[in-house]
Legacy VTK file of the C-alpha trace (Angstrom):
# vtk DataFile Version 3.0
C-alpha trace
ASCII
DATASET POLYDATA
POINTS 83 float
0.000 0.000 0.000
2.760 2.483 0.550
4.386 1.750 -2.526
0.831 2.887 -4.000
1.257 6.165 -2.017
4.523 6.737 -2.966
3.687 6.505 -6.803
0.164 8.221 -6.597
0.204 11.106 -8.969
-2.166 14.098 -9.701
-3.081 14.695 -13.238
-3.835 18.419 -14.257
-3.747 17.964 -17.863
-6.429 15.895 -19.981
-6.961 14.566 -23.053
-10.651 15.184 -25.528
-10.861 11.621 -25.048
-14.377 10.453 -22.458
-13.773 8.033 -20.007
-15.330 4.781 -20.566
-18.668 3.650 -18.823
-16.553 1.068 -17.401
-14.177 2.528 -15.690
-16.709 4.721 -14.114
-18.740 2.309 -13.063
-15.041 1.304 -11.053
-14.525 4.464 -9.985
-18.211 4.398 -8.287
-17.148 1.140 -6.556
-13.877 1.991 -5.364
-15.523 4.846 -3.421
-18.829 2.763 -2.172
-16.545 0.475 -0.713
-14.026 3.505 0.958
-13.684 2.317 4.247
-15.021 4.827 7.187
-15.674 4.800 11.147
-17.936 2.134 12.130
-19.518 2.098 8.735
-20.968 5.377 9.231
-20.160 6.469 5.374
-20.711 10.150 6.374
-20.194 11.376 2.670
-22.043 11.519 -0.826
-20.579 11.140 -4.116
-21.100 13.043 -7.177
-20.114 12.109 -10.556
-20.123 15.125 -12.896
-19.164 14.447 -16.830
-21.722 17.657 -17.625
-18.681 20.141 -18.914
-21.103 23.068 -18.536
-21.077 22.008 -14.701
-17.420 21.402 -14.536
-16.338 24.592 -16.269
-18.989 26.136 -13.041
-16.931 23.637 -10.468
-14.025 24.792 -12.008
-14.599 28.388 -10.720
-16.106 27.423 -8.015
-12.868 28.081 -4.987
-10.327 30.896 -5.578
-7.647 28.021 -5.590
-7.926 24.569 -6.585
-10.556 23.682 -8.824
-9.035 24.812 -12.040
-8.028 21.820 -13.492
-11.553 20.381 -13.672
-11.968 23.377 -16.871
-10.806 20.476 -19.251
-11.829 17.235 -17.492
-14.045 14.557 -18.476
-15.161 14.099 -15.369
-15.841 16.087 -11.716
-16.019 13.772 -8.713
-17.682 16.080 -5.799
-17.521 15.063 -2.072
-20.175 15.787 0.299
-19.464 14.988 3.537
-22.986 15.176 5.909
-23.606 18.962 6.988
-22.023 20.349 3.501
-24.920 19.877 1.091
LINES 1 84
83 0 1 2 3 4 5 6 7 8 9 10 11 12 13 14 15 16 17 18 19 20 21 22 23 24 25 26 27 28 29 30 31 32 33 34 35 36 37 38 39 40 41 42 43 44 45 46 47 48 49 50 51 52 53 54 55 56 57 58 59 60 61 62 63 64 65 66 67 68 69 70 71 72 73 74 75 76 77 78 79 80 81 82
């Protein structure tokens, strides 16, 4: 696992190309099955491929939301309280 962390990178420049259903539909599991406390899943995901919406996410902070300008696809975090 911390070889995993070590190599993780961050990816601020995209390609036209869509992401496949597929790998969406992996993307949706990997974070269903994000462990929390006690299985209390305080959080909601939200998968955004709309790029009307993710040019608006993109200006949605003064810093750090940029990048999602160009990308294929948003994932927004809720956590409970923040919706």
């Amino acid at each position: 696992m911390i070889e995993l962390l070590r190599a993780r990178r961050s990816i601020r420049r995209y390609t036209n190309k869509s992401i496949e259903p597929e790998k969406i539909e992996i993307l949706k599991e990997a974070v269903l099955r994000s462990p929390s406390s006690r299985n209390f899943d305080p959080w909601e995901f939200i998968f955004v491929d709309d790029q009307e919406l993710l040019q608006k996410l993109a200006l949605s902070k003064q810093h750090g939301s940029k990048f999602l300008e160009h990308a294929a696809l948003g994932i927004v975090i809720c956590a409970d309280g923040e919706k």
